[in-house]
N, C-alpha and C positions, 0 to 999 in steps of 0.2 A: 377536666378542662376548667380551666379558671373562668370568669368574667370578664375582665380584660383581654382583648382581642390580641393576640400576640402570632403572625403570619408563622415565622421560623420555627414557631413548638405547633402550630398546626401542620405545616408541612410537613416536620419531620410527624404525626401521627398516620401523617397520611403516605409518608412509605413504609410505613410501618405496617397499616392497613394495605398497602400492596404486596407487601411477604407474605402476610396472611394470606392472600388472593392466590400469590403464587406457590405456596405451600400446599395449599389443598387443591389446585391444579397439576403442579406436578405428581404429587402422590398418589392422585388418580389417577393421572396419565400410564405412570408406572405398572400398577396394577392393573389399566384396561389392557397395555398392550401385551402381558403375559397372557389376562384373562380373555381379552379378545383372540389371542394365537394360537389358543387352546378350542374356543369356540369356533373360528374358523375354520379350523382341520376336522372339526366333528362335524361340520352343516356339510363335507365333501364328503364324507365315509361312506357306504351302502345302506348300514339302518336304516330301515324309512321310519322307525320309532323315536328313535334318537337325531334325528335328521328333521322329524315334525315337532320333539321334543326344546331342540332349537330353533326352530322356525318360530313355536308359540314364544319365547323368551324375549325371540329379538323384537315381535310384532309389537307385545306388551309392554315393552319400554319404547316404541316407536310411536303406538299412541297413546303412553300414559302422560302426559307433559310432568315435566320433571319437578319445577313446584308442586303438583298435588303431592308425586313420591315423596318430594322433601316433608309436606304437611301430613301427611301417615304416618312418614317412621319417625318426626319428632313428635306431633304432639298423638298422632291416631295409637300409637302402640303404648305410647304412656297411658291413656286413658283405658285402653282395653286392656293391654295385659302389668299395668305398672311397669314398662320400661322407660326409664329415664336417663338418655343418652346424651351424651354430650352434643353442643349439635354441630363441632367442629366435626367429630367423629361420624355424627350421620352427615355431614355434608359429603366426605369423603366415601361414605357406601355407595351415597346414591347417585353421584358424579361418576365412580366406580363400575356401578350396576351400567350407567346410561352407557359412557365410553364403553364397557366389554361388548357391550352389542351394536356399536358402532365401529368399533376396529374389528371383530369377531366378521361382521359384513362385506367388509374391506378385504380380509383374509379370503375370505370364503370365493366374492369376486376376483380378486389374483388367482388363488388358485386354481379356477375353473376356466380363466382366460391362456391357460396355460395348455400348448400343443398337446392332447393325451398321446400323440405317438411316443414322445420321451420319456411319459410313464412306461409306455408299453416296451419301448427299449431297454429301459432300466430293470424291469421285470424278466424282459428275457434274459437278459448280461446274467440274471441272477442275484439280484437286488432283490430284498424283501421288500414289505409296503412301508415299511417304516423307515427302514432306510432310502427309499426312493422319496420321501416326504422330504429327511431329513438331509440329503445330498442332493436333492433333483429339483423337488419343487417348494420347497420354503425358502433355500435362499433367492430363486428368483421371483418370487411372489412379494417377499420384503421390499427386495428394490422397487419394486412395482409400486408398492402399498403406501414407500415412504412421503411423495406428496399428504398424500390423504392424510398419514399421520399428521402431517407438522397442520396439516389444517381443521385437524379435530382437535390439537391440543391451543388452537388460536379459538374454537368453539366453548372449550372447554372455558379456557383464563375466561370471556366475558360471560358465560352462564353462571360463573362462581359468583357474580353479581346477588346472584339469588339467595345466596347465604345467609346475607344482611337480614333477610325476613323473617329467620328463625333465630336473630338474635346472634350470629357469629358476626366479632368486630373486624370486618375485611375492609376494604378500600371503602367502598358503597353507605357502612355503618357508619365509618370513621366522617366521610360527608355529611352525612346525616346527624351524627351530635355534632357536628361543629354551623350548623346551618340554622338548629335548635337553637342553638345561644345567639347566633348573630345570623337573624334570616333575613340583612342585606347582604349578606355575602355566598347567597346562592349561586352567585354566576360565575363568580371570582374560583368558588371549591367545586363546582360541577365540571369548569372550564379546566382545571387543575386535576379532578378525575377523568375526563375525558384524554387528558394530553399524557396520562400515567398508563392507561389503557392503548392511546394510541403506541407510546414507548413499547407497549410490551409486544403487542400486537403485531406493528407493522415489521419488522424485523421477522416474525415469522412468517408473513405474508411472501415477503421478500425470496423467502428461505423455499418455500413453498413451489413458488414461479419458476423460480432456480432448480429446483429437482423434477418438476414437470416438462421442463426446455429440456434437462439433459436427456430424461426417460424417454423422446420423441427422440431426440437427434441420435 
């Protein structure tokens, strides 16, 4: 960034730094909700091994707050074992890690909110357990889950906030060197990431309301 204050070449870094944001949100998003669809249907199974095996996983990322994860796997694992990752790359594990045990939860409660007589129907029809998963109750547990989704990935977009701490240039960074050069215009690019944040945001929110009104009605 130059010296001279020039609004239109900060602006445009600052949607620039909101791709960023939305990049590493989406590509989390994606991989929690395979990861999480996966861990939901194991925390329903009979194992009580593998049933407390997910229980410890989800608990762990429920009280680990996700900053410290971020400060382990970028700088705790470089100092300990020499890995040096990128930290767009560890933003994505650990946003990754956070969402599979949040959507994985979400699964888990659809699933188990679901009538068992239908399983037990489906059993008798002659349905295996897997096919009763896969025709009975995962596609109604989705429906179920889809609120919750669109409001984990509206969780997700503003925790990526936290990126900026380990040095990835996201929305959050891109404020912060331009605040560096000219820090009377804190309120002007906070005001500006706040109204980029609410764009992305409130459209989900929206989206959210909307699929909760119809899953009642």
């Amino acid at each position: 960034m130059g010296t001279d204050f020039s609004w239109l070449d900060y602006a445009w870094r600052l949607l620039q730094g909101s791709g960023v944001t939305l990049a590493i949100s989406l590509t989390a998003m994606l991989i929690s909700l395979a990861g999480g669809l996966v861990l939901g249907v194991l925390m329903t199974l009979p194992s009580y091994l593998l049933r407390a095996a997910c229980r410890a996983y989800l608990e762990f990322i429920r009280f680990m707050p996700v900053l410290v994860l971020l400060y382990i796997a970028y700088f705790g694992f470089a100092a300990w074992f020499g890995w040096h990752w990128q930290a767009y790359n560890v933003c994505i594990l650990i946003f990754s890690l956070w969402g599979i045990a949040e959507m994985g939860d979400l699964v888990r409660g659809a699933l188990v909110s679901i009538d068992r007589h239908q399983s037990e129907a489906a059993l008798a029809i002659g349905l295996s357990k897997a096919q009763t998963y896969r025709y009975i109750l995962l596609p109604q547990s989705l429906r179920r889950v889809l609120p919750g989704v669109v409001n984990l990935l509206t969780r997700m977009v503003k925790t990526t906030a936290l990126a900026a701490l380990i040095g990835v240039v996201d929305l959050v960074k891109v404020a912060q060197q331009i605040i560096e050069l000219h820090p009377w215009s804190s309120l002007l690019v906070y005001g500006t990431v706040f109204l980029l944040y609410f764009l992305i945001c409130y459209p989900l929110s929206l989206l959210a309301a909307h699929l909760e009104h119809k899953e009642r009605s």
